[in-house]
LOKOLPA-979548 format. One line per 4 residues: number of its first residue (from 1); their letters; for each residue x, y, z of N, C-alpha, C. Coordinates in steps of 0.1 Angstrom, whole numbers, always signed. Layout:
N
NUM> a> X,Y,Z,X,Y,Z,X,Y,Z  ... .
This chain:
305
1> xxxx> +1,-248,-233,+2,-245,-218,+5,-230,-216  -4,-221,-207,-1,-211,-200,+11,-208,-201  +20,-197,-201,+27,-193,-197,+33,-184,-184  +43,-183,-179,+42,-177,-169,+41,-158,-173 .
5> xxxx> +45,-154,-184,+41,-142,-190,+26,-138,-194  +22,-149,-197,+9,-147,-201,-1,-141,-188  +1,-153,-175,-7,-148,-166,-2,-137,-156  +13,-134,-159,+12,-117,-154,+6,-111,-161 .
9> xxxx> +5,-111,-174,-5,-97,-177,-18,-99,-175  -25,-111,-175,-40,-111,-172,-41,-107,-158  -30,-109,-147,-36,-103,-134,-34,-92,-134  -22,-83,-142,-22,-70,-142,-33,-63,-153 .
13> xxxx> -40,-72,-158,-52,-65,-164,-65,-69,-153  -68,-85,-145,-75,-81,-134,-72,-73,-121  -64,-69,-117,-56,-57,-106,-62,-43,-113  -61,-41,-125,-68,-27,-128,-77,-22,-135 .
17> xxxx> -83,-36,-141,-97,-32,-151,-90,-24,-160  -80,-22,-165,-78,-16,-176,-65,-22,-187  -71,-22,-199,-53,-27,-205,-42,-13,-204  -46,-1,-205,-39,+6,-205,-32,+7,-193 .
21> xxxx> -35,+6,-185,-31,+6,-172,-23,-2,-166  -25,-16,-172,-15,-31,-174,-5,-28,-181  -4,-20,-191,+2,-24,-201,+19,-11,-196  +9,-4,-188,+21,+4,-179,+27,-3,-169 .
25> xxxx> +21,-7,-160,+25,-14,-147,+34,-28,-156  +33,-33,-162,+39,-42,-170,+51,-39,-180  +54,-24,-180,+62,-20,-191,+64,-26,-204  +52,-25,-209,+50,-34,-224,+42,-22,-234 .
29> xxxx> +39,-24,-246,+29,-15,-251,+12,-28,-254  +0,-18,-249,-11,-18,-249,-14,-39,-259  -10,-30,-272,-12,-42,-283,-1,-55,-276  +5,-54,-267,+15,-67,-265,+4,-73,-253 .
33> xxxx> -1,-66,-246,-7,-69,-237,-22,-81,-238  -28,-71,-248,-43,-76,-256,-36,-88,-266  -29,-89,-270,-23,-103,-279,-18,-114,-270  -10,-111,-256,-14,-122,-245,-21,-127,-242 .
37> xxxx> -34,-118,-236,-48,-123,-230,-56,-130,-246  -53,-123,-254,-62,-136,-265,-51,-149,-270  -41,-150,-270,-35,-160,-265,-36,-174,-257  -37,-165,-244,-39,-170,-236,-57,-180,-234 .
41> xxxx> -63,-170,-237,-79,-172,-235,-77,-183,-248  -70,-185,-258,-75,-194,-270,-68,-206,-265  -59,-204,-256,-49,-218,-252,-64,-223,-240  -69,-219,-231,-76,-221,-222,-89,-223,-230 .
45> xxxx> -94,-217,-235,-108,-224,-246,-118,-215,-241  -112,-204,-230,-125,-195,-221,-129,-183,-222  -132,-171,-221,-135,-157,-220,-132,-157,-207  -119,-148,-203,-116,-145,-187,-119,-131,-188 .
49> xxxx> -123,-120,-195,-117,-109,-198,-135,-107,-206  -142,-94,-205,-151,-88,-208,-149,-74,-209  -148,-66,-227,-140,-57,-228,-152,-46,-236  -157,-37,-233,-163,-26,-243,-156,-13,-240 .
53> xxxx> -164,-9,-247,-153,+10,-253,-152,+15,-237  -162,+10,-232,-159,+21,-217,-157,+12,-204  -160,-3,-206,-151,-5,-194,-149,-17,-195  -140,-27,-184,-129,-39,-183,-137,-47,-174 .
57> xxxx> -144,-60,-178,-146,-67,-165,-142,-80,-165  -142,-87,-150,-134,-98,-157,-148,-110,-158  -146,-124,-166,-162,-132,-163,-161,-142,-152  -171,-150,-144,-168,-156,-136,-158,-163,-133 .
61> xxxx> -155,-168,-143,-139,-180,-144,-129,-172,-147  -123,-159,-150,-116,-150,-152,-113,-145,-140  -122,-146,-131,-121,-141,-116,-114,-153,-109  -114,-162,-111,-112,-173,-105,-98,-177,-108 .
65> xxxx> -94,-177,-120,-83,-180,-127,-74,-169,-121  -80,-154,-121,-68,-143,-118,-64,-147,-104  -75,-150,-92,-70,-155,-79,-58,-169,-80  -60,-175,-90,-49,-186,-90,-40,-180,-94 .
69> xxxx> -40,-172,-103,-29,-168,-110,-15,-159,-102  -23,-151,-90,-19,-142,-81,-11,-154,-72  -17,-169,-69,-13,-177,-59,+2,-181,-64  +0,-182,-78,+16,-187,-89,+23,-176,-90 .
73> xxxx> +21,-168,-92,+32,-155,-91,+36,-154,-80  +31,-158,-67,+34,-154,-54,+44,-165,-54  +43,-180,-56,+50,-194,-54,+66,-187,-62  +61,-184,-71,+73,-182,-80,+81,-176,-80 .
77> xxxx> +78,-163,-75,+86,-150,-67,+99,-162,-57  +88,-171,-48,+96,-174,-35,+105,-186,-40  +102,-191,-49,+113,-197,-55,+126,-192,-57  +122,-182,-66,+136,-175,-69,+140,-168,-57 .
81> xxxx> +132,-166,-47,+141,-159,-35,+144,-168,-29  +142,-182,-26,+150,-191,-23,+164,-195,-27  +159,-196,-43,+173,-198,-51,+182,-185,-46  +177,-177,-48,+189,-163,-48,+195,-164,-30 .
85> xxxx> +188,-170,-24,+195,-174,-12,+205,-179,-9  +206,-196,-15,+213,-203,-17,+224,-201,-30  +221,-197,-37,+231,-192,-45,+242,-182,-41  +235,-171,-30,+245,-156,-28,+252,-161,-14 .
89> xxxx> +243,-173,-7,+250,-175,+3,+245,-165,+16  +234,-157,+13,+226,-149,+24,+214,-152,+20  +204,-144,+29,+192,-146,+30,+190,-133,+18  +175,-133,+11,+171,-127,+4,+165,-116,+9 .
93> xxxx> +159,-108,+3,+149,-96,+11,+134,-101,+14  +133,-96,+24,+120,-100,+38,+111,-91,+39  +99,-94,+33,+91,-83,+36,+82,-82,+50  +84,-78,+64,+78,-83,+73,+66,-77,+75 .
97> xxxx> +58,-81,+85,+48,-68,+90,+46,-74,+101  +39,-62,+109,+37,-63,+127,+28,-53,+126  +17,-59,+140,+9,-50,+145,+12,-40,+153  +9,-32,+153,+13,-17,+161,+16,-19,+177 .
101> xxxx> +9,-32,+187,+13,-27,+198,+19,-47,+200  +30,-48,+185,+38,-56,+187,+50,-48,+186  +50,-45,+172,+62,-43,+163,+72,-31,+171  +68,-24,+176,+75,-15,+179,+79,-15,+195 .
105> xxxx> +75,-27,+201,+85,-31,+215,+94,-43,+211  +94,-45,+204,+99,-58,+201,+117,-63,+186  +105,-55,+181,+117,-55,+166,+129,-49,+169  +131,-35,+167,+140,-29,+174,+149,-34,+185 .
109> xxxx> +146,-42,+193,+154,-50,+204,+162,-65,+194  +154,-68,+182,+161,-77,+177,+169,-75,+162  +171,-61,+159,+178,-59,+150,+193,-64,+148  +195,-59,+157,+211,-64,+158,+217,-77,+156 .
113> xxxx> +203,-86,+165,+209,-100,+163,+202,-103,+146  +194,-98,+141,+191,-105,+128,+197,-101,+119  +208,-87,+118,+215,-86,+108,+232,-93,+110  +233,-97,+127,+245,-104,+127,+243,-117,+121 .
117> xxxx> +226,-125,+121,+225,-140,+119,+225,-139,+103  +219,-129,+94,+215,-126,+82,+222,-113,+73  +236,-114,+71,+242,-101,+73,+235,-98,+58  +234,-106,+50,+231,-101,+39,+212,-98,+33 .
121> xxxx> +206,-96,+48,+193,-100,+43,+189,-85,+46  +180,-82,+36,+174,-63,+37,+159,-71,+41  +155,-64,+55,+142,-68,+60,+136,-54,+54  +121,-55,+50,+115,-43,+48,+100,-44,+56 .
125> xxxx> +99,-31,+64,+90,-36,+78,+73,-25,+73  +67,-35,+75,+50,-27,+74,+44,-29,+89  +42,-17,+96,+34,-17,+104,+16,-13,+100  +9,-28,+103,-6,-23,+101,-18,-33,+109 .
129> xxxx> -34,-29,+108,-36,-39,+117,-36,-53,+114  -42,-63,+120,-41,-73,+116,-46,-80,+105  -61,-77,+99,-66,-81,+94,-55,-77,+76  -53,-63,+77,-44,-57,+66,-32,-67,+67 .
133> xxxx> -31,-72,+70,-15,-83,+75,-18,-95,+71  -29,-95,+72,-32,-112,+66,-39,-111,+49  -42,-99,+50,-47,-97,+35,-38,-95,+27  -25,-91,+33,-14,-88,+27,-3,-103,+26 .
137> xxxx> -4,-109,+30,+0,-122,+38,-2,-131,+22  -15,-131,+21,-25,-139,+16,-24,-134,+1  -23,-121,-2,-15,-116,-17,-6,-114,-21  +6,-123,-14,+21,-117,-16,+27,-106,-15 .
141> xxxx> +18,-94,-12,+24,-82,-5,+34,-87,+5  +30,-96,+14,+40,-95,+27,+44,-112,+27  +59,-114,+32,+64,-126,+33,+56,-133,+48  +60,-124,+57,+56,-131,+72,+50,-118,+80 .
145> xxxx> +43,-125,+93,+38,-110,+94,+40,-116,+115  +39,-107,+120,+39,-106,+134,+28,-102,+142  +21,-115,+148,+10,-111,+151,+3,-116,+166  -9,-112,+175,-11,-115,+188,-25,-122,+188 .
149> xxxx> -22,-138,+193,-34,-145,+192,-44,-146,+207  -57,-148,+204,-64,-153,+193,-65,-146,+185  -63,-152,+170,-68,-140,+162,-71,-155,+150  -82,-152,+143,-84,-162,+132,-72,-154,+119 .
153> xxxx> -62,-171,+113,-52,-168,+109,-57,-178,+96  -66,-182,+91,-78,-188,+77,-63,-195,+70  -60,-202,+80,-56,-214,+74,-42,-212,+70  -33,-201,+77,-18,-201,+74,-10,-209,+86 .
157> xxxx> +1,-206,+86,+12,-213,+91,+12,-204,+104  +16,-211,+117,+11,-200,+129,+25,-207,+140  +35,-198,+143,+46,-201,+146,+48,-194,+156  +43,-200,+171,+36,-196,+182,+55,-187,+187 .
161> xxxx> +57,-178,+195,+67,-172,+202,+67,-171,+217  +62,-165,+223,+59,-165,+232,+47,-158,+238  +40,-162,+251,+27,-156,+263,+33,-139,+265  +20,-131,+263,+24,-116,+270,+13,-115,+273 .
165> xxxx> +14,-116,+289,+5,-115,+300,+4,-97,+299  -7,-93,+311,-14,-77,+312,-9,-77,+328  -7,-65,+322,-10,-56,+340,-21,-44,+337  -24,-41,+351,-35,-30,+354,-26,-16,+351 .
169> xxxx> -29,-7,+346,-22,+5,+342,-33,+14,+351  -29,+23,+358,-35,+32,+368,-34,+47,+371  -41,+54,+372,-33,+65,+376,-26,+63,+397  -18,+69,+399,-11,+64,+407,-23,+70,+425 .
173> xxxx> -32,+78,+419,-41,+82,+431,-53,+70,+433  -54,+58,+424,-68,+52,+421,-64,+43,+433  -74,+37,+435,-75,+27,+444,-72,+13,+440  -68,+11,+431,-65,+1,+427,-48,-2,+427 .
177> xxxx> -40,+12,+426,-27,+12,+427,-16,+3,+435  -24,+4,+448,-14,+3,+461,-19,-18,+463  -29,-18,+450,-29,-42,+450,-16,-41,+445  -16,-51,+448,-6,-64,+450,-8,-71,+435 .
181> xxxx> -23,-74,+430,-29,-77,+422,-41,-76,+418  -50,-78,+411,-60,-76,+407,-72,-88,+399  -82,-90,+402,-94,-98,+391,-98,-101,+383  -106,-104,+380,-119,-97,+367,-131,-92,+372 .
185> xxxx> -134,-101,+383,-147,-93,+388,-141,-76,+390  -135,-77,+401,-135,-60,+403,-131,-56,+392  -122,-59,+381,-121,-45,+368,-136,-47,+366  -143,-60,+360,-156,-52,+358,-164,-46,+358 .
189> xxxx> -163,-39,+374,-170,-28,+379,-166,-12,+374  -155,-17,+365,-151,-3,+359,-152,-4,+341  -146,+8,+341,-152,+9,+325,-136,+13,+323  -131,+5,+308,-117,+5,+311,-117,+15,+295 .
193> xxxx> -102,+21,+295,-98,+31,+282,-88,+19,+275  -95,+19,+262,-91,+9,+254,-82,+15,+242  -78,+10,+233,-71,+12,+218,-88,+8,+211  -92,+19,+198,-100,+20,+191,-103,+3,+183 .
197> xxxx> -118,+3,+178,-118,-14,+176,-114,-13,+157  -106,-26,+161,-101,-31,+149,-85,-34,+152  -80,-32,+165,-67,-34,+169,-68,-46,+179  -66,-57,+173,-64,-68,+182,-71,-67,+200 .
201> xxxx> -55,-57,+204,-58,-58,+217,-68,-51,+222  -78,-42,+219,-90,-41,+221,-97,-48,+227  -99,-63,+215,-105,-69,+216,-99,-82,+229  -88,-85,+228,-79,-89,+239,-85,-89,+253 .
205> xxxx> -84,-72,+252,-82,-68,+267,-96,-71,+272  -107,-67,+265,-118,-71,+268,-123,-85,+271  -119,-97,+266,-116,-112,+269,-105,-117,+274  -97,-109,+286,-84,-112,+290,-93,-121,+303 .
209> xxxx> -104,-125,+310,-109,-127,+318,-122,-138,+313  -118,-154,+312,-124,-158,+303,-141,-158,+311  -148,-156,+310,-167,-161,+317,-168,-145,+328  -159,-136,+326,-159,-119,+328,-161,-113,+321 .
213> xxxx> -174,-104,+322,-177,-94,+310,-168,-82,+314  -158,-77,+305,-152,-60,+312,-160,-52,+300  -159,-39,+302,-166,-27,+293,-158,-17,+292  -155,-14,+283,-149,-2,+273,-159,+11,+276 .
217> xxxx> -149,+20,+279,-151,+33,+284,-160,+45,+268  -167,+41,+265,-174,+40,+251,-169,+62,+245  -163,+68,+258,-163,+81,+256,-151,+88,+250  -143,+73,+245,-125,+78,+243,-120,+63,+236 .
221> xxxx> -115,+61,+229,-108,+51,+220,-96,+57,+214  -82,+50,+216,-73,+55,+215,-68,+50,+201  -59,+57,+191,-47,+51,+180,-33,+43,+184  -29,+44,+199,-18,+42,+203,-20,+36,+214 .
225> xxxx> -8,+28,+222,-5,+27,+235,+0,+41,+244  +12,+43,+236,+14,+61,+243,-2,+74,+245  -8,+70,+237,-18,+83,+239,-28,+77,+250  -27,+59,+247,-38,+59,+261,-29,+59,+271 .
229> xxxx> -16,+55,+274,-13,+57,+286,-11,+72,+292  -10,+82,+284,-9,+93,+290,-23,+102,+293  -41,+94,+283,-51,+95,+290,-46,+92,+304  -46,+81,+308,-44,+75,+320,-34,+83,+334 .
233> xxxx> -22,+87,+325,-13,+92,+338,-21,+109,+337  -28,+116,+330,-40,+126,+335,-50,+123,+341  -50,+114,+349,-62,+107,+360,-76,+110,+350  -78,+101,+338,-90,+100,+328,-96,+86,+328 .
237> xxxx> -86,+75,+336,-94,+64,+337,-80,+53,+343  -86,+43,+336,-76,+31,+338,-75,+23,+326  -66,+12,+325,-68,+4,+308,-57,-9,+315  -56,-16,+304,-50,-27,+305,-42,-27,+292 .
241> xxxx> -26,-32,+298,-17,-33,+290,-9,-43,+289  +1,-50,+280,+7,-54,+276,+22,-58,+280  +26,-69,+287,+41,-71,+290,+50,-68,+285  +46,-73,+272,+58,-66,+261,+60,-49,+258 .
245> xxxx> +49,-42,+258,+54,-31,+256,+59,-21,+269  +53,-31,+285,+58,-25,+296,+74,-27,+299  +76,-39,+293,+91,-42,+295,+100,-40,+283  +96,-31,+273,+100,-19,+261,+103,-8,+269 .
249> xxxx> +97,-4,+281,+97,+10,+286,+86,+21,+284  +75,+12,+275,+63,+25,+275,+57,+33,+285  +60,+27,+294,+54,+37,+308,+63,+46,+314  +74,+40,+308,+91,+51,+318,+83,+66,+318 .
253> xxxx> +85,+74,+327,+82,+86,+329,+67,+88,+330  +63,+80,+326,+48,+85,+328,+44,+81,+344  +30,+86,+348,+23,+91,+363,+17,+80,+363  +20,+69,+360,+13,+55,+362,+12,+48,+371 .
257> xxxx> +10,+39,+377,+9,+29,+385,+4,+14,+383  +10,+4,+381,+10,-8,+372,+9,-19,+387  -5,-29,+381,-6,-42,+391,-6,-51,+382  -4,-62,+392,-3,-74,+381,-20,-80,+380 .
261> xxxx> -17,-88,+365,-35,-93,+367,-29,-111,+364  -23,-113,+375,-22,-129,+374,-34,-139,+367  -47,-136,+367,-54,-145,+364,-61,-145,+351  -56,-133,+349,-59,-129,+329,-53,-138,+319 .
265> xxxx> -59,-141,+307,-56,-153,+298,-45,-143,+292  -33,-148,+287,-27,-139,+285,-24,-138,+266  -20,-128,+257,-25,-132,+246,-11,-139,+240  -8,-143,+231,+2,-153,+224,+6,-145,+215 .
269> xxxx> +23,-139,+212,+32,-138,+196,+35,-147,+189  +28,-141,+173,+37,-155,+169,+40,-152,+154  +45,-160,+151,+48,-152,+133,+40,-161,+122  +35,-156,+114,+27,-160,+108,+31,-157,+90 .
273> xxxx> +28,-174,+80,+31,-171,+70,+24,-182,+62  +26,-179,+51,+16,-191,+42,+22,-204,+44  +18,-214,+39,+26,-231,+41,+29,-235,+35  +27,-224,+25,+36,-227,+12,+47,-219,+8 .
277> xxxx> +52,-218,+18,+65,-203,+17,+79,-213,+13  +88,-206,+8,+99,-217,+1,+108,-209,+18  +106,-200,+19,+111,-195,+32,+110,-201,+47  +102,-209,+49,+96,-213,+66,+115,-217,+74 .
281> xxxx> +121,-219,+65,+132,-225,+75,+139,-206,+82  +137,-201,+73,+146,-186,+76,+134,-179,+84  +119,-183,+88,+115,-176,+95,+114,-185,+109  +116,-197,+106,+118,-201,+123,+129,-198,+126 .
285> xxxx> +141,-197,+120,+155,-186,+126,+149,-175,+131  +142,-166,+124,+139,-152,+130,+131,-156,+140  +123,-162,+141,+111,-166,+149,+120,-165,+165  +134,-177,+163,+140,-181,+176,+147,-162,+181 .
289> xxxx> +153,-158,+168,+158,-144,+171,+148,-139,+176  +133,-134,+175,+125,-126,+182,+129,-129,+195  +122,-143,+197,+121,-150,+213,+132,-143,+226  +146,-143,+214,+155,-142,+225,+157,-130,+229 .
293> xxxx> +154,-121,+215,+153,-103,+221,+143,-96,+227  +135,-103,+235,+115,-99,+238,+127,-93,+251  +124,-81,+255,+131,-69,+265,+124,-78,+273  +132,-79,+284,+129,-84,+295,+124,-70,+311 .
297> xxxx> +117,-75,+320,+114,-67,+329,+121,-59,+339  +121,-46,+342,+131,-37,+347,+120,-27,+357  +117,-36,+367,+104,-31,+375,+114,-16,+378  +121,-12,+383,+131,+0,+385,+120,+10,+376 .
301> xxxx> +124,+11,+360,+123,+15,+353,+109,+19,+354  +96,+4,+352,+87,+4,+344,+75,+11,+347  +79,+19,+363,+61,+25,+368,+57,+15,+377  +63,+7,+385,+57,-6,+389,+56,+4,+406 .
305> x> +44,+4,+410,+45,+7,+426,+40,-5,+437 .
């Protein structure tokens, strides 16, 4: 039978195509490494591993086996952070991740209550886009990740939080400032300033209006919510934003002017993790902690005219 030593080194020899390179990331020497994988390969009856003077490949079933092997190191890890849970009597260390125009109106508002619920739990936070969240998700890089639906989540665990509806973000001269509310037909007649594609809400904003085509201002794509809303408060266009980050305060101070768009689909938070996590009970705690820290609305504050 396999060992569980055995197939760390074979994934740390498929992770780098090299034994030398395994045999560091593994703190072992070279020859300990190459006496595993033929070990291993003689207990299994197969060639996972294809080796000449100048390079490392792995053979079809070697590819296959390392993807399993990645899935059992991942199981195994969360065991023992289970146990180390229950044993210390706190929660273990959390590796989260959030998308950029989640993570940063939201988390911060819930710090306080997750280290009073979890005093002993070290959260370690990745902000990236989604797709990197799920790939990370999906290789044990990340425990849970924080994320805005629709988004295809290929078969994980999807631990809905709550609706964040859009408003119209304006410069405060446009004609659209002084509604009450706003459509889809009429934004369609405009071309709106978006977040660059590959950021969720991009793609959001543009299907916030379900059987309404809207169009992206194709001359400007932003990295941020702050950089497009300050295109915006230099009278450069209009965009559509996000509840949660408006009732964070991202518009405080800025030349804005904010309508409601009541009839927009609004997009869903939710936390997301494998279904096979030994964790799921400690992330529906955090799940309920997000919920209750989501900053609530401070029209005073927010730019609302």
């Amino acid at each position: 039978m396999p060992t569980f030593r055995q197939l760390g080194f074979f994934v740390a020899i498929a992770d780098t195509l090299s034994f030398s390179r395994a045999a560091e990331l593994s703190r072992v020497s070279q020859p300990t490494i190459s006496s595993a994988l033929a070990e291993l390969e003689s207990e299994l009856g197969v060639l996972l591993v294809e080796r000449t003077r100048h390079s490392v490949s792995l053979t079809p079933i070697g590819a296959e086996l390392a993807r399993r092997s990645r899935a059992i190191q991942t199981d195994i890890k969360e065991i023992v952070a289970l146990a180390r849970e229950y044993s210390n009597g706190h929660c273990a260390d959390i590796r989260m991740g959030a998308i950029p125009t989640v993570g940063p109106y939201l988390l911060p508002h819930a710090m306080a209550p997750l280290r009073q619920a979890f005093p002993g739990m070290r959260l370690f936070l990745r902000e990236e886009l989604s797709d990197s969240l799920l790939d990370g998700l999906e290789a044990g890089r990340l425990d849970v990740v924080l994320l805005a639906l629709p988004y295809e989540t290929r078969g994980l665990h999807v631990e809905p939080l709550f609706e964040d509806r859009y408003r119209l973000a304006t410069p405060k001269g446009h004609p659209f400032a002084g509604r009450r509310n706003i459509g889809g037909e009429e934004l369609a007649r405009s071309e709106l300033l978006l977040l660059e594609k590959g950021h969720c809400l991009q793609r959001h904003a543009l299907s916030s209006f379900p059987g309404v085509t809207l169009y992206q201002d194709e001359s400007f794509a932003a990295t941020s919510l702050p950089t497009l809303i300050a295109m915006v408060g230099e009278d450069l266009g209009i965009t559509i934003l996000p509840d949660l980050a408006i009732d964070a305060g991202v518009v405080r101070g800025e030349h804005v002017a904010l309508t409601a768009m009541p009839t927009a689909m609004p997009r869903e938070i939710a936390l997301v993790w494998r279904k096979t996590s030994a964790q799921a009970a400690i992330f529906r705690k955090i799940g309920k902690i997000l919920q209750s820290a989501r900053p609530r609305r401070d029209d005073r504050e927010s730019g609302d005219t």
